[in-house]
C-alpha positions as CSV (number, residue, x, y, z in Angstrom):
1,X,5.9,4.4,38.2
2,X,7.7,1.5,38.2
3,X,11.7,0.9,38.2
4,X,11.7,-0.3,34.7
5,X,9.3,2.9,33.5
6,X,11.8,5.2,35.5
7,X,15.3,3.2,33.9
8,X,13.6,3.3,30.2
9,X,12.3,7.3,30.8
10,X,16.0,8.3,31.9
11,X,17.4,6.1,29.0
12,X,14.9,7.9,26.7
13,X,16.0,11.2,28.2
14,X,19.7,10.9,28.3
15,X,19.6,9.3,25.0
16,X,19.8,12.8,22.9
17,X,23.0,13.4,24.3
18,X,25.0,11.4,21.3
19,X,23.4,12.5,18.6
20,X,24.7,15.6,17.8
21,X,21.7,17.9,19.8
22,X,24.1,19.1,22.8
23,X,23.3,21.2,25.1
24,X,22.4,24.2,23.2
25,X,19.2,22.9,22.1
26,X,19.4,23.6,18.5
27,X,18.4,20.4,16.6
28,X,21.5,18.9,14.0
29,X,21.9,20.2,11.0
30,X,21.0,18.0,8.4
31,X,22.6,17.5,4.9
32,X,20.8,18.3,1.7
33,X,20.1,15.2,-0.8
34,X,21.9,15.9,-3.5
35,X,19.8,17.0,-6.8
36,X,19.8,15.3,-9.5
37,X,19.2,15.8,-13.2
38,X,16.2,14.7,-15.0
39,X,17.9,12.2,-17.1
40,X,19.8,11.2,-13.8
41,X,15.9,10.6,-12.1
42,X,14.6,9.1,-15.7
43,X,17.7,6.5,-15.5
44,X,17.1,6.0,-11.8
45,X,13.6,4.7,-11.7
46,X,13.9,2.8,-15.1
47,X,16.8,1.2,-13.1
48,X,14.0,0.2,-10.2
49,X,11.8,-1.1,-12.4
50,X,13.7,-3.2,-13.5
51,X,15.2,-4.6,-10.5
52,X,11.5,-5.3,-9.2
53,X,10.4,-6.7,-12.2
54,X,13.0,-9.2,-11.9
55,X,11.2,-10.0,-9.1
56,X,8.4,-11.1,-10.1
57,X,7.6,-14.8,-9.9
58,X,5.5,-16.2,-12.8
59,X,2.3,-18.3,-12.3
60,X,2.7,-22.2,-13.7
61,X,0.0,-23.2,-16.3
62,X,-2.4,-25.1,-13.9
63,X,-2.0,-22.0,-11.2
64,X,-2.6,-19.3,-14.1
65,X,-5.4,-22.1,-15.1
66,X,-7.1,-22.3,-11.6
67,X,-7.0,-18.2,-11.4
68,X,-8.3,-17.7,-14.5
69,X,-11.1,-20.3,-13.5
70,X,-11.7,-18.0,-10.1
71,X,-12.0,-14.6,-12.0
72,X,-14.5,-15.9,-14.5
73,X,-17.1,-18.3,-11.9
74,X,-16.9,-14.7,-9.5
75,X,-17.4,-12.6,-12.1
76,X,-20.0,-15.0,-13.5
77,X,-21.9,-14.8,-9.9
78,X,-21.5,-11.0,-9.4
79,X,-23.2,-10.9,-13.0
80,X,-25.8,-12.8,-12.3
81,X,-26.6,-11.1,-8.4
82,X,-26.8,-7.8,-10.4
83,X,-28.8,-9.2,-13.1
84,X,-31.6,-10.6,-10.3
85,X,-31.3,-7.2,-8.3
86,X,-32.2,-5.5,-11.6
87,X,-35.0,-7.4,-12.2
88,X,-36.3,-6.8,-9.2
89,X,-36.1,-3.5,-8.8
90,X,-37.3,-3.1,-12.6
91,X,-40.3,-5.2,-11.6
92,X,-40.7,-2.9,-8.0
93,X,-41.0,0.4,-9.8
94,X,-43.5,-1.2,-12.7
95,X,-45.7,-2.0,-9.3
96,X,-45.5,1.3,-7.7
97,X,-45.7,3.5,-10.7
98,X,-48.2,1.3,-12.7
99,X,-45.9,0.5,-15.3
């Protein structure tokens, strides 16, 4: 092990020392979170929504323009690869099966 393995492995050991373990080896007691109402949660979260939704940056017209364009030519392709797949396999089982 190297001297800079050994310095960070003492570190890491000696490291519980300050926070609150000592040396009876009971971990700290932690506080409780205090409980809230379900109004008080209702009011929270509606108060987080809308701090993220004033977040949210809106597309420009040519950007909303150019997505719009992206979503319709995929969806136009994915269409059209499930259309040809169809066909084919439509037109496999006629052969087997002698339809």
């Amino acid at each position: 092990m190297s001297e800079s393995a050994r310095a960070a492995a003492s570190g890491a050991e000696g490291s519980s020392a300050g926070t609150g373990a000592g040396t009876t080896g009971r971990a700290p007691e932690r506080k409780q979170p205090e409980r809230r109402g379900v109004f008080a949660r209702i009011a929270l979260f509606v108060r987080q929504v809308v701090a993220e939704l004033k977040k949210v940056v809106r597309p420009t017209r040519s950007e909303l323009i150019n997505y719009t364009t992206v979503v319709l030519v995929f969806v136009i392709v994915v269409m059209a690869f499930v259309t040809v797949l169809d066909l084919g396999i439509g037109t496999a089982v006629g052969w087997i099966f002698g339809g």
